[in-house]
FITI-757695 format. One record per atom (N, C-alpha, C): y, z, x. Coordinates in steps of 0.02 Angstrom, whole numbers, padded with zeros to 5 digits, always signed. Example, Ala and Ser with C-alpha at 12.3 -4.5 7.8 and 13.67 -1.06 7.14 Angstrom:
FITI-757695
-00284+00390+00660-00225+00390+00615-00165+00390+00660-00112+00354+00642-00053+00357+00684+00002+00394+00645
END
This chain:
FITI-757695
+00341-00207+01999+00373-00191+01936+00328-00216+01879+00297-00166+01831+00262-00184+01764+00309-00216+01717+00308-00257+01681+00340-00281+01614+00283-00277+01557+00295-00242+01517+00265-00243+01465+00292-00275+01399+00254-00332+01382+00268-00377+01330+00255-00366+01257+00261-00349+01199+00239-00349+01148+00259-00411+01102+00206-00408+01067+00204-00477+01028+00186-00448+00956+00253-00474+00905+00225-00412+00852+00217-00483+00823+00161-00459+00768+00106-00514+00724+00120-00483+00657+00100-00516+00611+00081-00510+00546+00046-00449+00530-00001-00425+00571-00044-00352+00573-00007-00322+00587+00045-00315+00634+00067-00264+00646+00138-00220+00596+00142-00266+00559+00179-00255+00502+00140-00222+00434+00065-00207+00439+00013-00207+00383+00036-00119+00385+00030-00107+00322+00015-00026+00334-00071-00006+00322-00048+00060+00379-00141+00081+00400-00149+00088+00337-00160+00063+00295-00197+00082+00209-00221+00016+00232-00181-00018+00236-00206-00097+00216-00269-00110+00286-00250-00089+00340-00287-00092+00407-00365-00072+00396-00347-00029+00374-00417+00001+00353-00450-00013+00293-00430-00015+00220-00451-00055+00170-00454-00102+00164-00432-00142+00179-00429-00212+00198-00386-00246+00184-00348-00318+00203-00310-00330+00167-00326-00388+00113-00334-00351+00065-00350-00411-00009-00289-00388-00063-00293-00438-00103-00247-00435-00154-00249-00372-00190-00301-00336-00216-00308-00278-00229-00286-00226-00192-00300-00218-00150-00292-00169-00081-00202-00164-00065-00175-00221-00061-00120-00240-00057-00046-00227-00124-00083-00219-00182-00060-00182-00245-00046-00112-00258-00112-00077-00250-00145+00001-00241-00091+00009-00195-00073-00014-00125-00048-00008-00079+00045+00013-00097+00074-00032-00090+00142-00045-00147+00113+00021-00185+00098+00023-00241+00110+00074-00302+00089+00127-00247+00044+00156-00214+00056+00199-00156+00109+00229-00132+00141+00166-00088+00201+00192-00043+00253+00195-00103+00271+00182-00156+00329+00192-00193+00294+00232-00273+00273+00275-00256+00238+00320-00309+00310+00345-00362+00359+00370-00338+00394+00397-00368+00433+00336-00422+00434+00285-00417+00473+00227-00448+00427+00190-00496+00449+00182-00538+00419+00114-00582+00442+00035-00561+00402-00022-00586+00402-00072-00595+00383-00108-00636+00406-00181-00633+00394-00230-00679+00308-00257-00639+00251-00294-00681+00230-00330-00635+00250-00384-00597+00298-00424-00624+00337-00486-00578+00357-00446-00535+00382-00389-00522+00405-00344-00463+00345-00310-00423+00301-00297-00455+00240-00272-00430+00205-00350-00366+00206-00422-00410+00156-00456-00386+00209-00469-00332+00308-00489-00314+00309-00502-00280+00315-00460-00229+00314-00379-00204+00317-00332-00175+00269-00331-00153+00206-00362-00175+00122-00354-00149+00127-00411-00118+00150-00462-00119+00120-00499-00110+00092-00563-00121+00073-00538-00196+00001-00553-00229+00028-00619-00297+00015-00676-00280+00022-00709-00367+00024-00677-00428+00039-00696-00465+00042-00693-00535-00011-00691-00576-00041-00752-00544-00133-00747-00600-00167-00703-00569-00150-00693-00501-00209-00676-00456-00182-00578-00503-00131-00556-00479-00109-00504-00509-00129-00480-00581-00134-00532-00636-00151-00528-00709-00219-00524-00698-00276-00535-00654-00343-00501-00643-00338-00455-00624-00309-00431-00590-00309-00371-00570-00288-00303-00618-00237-00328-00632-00211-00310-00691-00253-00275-00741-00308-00313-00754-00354-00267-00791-00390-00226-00776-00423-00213-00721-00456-00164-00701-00433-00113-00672-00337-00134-00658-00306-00056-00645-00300-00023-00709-00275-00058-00763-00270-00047-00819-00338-00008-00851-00406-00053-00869-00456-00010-00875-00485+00051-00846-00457+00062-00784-00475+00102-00759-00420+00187-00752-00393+00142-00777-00304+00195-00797-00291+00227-00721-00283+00171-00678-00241+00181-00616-00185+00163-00610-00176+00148-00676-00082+00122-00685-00077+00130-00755-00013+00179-00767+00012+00184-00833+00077+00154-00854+00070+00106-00923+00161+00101-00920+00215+00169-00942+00262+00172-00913+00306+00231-00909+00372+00194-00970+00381+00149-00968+00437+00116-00990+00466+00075-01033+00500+00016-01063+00513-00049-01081+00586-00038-01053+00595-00086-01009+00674-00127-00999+00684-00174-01010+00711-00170-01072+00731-00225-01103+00672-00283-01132+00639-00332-01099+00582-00361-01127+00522-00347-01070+00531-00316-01001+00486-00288-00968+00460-00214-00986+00386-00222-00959+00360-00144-00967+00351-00134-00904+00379-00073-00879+00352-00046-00798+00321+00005-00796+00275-00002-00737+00228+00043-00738+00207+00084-00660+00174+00110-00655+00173+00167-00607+00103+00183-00595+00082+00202-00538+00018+00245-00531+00001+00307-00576-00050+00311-00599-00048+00363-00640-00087+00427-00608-00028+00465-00579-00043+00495-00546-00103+00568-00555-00115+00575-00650-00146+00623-00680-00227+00602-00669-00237+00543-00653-00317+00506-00632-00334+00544-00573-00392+00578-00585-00424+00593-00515-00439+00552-00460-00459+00472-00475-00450+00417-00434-00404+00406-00384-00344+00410-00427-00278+00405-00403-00264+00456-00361-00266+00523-00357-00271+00585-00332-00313+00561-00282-00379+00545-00279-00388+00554-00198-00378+00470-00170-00348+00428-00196-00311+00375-00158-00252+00388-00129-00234+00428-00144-00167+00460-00121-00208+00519-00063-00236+00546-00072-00252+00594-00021-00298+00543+00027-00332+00490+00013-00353+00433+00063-00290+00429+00107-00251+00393+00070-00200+00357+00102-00149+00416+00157-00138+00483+00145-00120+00522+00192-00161+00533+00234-00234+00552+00246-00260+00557+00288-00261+00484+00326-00268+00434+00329-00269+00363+00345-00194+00364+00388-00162+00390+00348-00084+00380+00400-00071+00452+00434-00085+00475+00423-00100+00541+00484-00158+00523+00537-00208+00491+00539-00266+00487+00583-00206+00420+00620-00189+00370+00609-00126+00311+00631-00078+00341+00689-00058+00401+00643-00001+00433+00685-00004+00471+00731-00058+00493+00728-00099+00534+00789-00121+00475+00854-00152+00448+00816-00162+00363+00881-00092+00341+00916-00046+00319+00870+00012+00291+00904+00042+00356+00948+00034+00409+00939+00068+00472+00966+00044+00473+01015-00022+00485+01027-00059+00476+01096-00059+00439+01127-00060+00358+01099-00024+00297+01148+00032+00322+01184+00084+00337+01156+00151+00343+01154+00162+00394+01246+00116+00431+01240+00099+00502+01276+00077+00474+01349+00036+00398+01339+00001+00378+01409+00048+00382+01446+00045+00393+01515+00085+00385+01571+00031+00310+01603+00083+00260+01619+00065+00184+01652+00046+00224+01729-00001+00207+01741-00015+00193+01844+00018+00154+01849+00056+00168+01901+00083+00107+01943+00037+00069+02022
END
């Protein structure tokens, strides 16, 4: 009789964006505003959804900003939230990264899924 054990880790909770880009504070941001494209946020909602500190986030902060990979959409109340800006060509093929990345994933786990064990 086989028993097969799994041991789920910290990786295995990563999404293939992060697997493959790596996981850094950056990577881990992009990531978040990624998977929840359709929604806005605060950055205090941004840094704790990533992850990511506060200072460490306010560096970052600027070069999504300079680079207009994040637009603010909003003010609530004394927050501004903001969003991927999805009109950036950048952004456009980070998003088409990030589908191909989780389609090439899903194709792997599918074919795992498919092995038949020797006994």
């Amino acid at each position: 009789m086989n028993i097969k054990i799994v041991i789920m880790t910290k990786e295995s909770e990563l999404s293939s964006f992060i697997l493959v880009m790596g996981n850094t504070p950056f990577v881990r941001v992009v990531d978040f505003l990624l998977e929840n494209r359709p929604f806005d946020y605060s950055k205090t909602q941004i840094a704790k959804n990533s992850e990511v500190g506060w200072s460490t986030l306010h560096g970052i902060w600027k070069v999504l900003k300079k680079t207009q990979i994040v637009k603010q959409t909003r003010t609530v109340g004394k927050s501004q939230m903001y969003k991927l800006n999805e009109e950036n060509p950048v952004v456009r093929k980070l998003i088409e990264l990030d589908a191909k990345i989780t389609e090439l994933y899903a194709d792997k786990v599918a074919e795992e899924e498919l092995k038949v064990p020797i006994l």
